[in-house]
C-alpha positions as CSV (number, residue, x, y, z in Angstrom):
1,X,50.2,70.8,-1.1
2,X,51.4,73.8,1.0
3,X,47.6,75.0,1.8
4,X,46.9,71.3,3.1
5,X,49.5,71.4,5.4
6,X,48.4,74.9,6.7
7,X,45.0,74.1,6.9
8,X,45.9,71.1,8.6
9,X,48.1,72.8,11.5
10,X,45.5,75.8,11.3
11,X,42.6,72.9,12.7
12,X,45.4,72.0,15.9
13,X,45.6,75.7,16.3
14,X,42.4,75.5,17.1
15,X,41.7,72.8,18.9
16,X,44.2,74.0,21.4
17,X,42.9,77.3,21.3
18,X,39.3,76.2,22.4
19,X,40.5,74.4,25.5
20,X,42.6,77.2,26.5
21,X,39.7,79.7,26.0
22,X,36.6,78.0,25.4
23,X,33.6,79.6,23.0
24,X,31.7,80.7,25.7
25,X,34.4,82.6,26.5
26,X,35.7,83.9,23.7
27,X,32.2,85.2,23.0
28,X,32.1,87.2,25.6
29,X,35.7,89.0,25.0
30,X,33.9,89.9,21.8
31,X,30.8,91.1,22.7
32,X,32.7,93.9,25.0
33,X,35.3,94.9,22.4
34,X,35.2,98.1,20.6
35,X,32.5,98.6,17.7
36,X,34.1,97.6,14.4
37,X,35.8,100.6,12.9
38,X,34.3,99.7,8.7
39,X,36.9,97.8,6.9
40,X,34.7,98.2,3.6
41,X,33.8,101.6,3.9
42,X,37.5,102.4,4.1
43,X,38.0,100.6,0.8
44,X,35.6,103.0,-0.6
45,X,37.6,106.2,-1.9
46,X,38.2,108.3,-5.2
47,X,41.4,106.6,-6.0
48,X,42.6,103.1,-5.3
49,X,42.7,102.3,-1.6
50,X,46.0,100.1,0.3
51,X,45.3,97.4,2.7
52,X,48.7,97.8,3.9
53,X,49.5,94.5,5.5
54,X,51.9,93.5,8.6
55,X,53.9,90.2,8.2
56,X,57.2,88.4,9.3
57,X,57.7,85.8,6.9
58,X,56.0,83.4,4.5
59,X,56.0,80.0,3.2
60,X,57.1,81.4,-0.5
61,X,59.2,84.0,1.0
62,X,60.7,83.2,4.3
63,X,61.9,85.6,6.9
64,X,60.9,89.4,5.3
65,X,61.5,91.2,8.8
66,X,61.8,88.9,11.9
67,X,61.2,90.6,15.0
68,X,59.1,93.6,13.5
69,X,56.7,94.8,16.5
70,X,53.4,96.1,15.2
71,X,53.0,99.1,16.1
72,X,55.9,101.3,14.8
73,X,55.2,99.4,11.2
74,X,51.2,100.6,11.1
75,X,51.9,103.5,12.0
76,X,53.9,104.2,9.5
77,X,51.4,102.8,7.0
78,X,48.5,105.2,8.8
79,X,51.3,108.4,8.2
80,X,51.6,107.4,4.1
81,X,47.9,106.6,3.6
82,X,47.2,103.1,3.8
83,X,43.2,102.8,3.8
84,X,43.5,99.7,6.4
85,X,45.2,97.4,7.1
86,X,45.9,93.4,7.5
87,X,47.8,91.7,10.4
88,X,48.7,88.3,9.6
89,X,48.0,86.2,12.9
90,X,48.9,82.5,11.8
91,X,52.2,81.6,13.7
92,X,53.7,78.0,12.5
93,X,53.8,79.6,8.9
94,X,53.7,83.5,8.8
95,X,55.3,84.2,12.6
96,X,52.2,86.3,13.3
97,X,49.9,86.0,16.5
98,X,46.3,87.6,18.0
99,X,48.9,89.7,19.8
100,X,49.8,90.9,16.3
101,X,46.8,92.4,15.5
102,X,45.4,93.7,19.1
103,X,48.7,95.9,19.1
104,X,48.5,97.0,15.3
105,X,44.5,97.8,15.9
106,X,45.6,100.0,19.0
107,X,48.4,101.8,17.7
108,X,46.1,103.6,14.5
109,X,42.9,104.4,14.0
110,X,42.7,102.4,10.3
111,X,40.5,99.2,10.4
112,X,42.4,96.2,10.9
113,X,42.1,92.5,8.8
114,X,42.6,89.4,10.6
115,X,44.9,87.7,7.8
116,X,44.7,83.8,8.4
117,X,43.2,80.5,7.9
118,X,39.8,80.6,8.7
119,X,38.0,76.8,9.1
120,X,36.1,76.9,12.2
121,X,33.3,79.5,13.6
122,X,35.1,79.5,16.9
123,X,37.9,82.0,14.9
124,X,35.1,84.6,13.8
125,X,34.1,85.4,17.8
126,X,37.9,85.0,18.5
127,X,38.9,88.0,15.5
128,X,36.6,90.1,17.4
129,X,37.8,89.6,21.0
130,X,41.3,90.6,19.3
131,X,40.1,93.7,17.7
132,X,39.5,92.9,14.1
133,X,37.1,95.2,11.7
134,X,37.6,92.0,8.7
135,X,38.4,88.5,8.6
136,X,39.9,86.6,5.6
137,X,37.5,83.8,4.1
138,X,39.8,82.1,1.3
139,X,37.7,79.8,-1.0
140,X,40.0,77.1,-2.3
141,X,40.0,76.2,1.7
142,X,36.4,76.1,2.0
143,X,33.2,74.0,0.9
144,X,30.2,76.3,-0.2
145,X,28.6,75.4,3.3
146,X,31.7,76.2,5.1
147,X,31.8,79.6,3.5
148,X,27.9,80.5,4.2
149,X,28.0,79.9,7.8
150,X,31.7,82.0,8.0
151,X,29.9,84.6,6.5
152,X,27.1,84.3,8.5
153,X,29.1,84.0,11.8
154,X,31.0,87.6,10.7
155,X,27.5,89.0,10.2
156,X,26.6,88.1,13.7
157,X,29.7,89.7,15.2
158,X,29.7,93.3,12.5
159,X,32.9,91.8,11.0
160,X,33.1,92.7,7.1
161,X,34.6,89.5,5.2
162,X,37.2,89.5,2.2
163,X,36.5,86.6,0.6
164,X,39.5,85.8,-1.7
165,X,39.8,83.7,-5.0
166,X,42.4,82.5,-7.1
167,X,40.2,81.5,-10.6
168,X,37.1,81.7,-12.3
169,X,35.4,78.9,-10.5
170,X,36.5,80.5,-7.1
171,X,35.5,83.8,-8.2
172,X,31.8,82.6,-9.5
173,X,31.2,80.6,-5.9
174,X,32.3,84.1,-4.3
175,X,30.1,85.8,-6.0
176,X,27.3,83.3,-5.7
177,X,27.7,83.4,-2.2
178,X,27.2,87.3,-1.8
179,X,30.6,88.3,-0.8
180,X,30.8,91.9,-0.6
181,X,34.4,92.2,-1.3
182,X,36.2,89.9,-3.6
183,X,40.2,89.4,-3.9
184,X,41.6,88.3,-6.6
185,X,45.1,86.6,-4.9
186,X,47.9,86.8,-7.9
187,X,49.6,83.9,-5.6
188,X,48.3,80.3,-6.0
189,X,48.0,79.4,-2.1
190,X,48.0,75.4,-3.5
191,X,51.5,75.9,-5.6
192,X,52.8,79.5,-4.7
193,X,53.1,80.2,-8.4
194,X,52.3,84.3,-9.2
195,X,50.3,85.0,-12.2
196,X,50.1,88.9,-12.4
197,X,47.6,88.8,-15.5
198,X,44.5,87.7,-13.3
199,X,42.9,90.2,-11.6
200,X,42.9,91.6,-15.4
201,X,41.3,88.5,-16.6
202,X,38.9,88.1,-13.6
203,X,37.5,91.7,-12.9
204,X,34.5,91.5,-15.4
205,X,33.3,88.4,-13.6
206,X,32.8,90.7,-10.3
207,X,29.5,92.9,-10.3
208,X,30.2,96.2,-10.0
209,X,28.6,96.7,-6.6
210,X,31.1,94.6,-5.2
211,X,34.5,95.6,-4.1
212,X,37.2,94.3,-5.5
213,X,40.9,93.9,-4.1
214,X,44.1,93.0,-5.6
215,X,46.2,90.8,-3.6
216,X,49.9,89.6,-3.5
217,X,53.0,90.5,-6.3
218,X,52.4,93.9,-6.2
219,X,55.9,95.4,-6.3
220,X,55.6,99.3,-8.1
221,X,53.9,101.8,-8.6
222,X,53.3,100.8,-12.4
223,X,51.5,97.6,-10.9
224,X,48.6,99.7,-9.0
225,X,48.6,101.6,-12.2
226,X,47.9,98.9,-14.1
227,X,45.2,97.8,-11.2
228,X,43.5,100.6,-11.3
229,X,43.2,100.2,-15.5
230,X,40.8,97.8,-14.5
231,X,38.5,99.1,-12.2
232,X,40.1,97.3,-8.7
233,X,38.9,99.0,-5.7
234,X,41.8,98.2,-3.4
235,X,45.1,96.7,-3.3
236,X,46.7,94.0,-0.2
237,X,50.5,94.9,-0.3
238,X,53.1,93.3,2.2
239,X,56.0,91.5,1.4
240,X,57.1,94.8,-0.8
241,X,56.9,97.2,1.7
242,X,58.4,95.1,5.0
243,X,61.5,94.0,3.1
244,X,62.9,97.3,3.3
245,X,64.0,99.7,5.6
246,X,61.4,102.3,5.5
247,X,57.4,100.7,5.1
248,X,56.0,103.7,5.3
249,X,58.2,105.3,2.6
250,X,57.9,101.8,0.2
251,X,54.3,102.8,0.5
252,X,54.1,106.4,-0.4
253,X,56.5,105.8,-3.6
254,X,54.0,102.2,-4.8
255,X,51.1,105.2,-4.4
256,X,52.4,107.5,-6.8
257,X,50.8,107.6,-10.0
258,X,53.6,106.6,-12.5
């Protein structure tokens, strides 16, 4: 499966990574960055919210904009009224780096996502030291236990945590666990298949006092429109909006209300 093979090269990743930098470290980098800027709190407005999201390719997808730089990109999310944003940082499968995300997080004021596999505590201290607000926690990836002491790792360093399901059973364990905000991913990470009728089908499972995000496939503006229907919070939009010329613009027409 394509998420074994990521997860796999993810665990390398990181084994390299700790004896370039080792936790020690890496803590400290983290303990002097920036306070988080509230990646949840920006998800929290009177209509839906974007987590407008920087990437380079994909495994499904392929090149979407090689050689994007950061900075102009977010910006131009920022200017069309993305809510925050998410930075993929995996580089063997999305072309995105830590770099990535220290230079999107400086060039706006929006809270930034670190987008990537997360399977190891070291990567929690690490997000920080590279500016993140959020880190991804993605279930099907993750044992129960794995996924408590994430989330308790994030609460040590002020990180919010979008913890992101694919079905029922994912959703239930999300819940169970206390995530504060659940996605609903439209994209099998196991098969890559899209099935646009599940955050519809999954939403009620979600207490309301949880936040609730709608990720991947959503193309116009008649898909937030039908997101919003049901109650989602926030969307997570990339591939649609750096495939084209103009992100910012691809942004402001998927906001309008149809």
């Amino acid at each position: 499966m394509i998420l074994d093979d990521i997860l796999a090269e993810t665990r390398r990743t990181v084994a390299r990574a700790k004896e370039v930098r080792p936790l020690g470290q890496v803590q400290a980098e983290a303990a002097a960055a920036l306070p988080p800027r509230g990646f949840a709190a920006a998800l929290r407005r009177e209509d839906i919210a974007c987590i407008a999201e920087f990437k380079r390719r994909s495994p499904s997808a392929g090149w979407i904009r090689e050689g994007a730089e950061p900075g102009p990109v977010v910006q131009a999310y920022q200017a069309a009224g993305a809510a925050a944003l998410s930075v993929l940082t995996d580089g063997p499968f999305f072309g995105g780096s830590l770099a990535d995300l220290h230079s999107a997080r400086g060039a706006v004021a929006l809270p930034a996502l670190r987008k990537d596999f997360m399977v190891d505590p070291y990567q929690v201290p690490e997000a920080r030291a590279a500016g993140a607000d959020a880190i991804l926690l993605i279930v099907a990836a993750l044992e129960d236990a794995q996924l408590a002491a994430l989330l308790d790792e994030a609460a040590r360093w002020q990180l919010d945590v979008l913890v992101e399901a694919h079905d029922a059973a994912e959703v239930d364990r999300a819940v169970a666990l206390g995530a504060r905000i659940v996605g609903v991913n439209h994209r099998d990470l196991r098969t890559f298949q899209m099935d646009m009728t599940l955050t519809e089908r999954l939403r009620d499972r979600i207490p309301a006092d949880r936040l609730v995000v709608a990720e991947s496939g959503i193309r116009t503006a008649a898909d937030v429109q039908r997101m919003r229907n049901v109650g989602v919070d926030a969307i997570l939009v990339g591939e649609n909006l750096m495939r084209g010329g103009d992100p910012g613009a691809a942004l402001r027409a998927l906001l309008v209300r149809p």
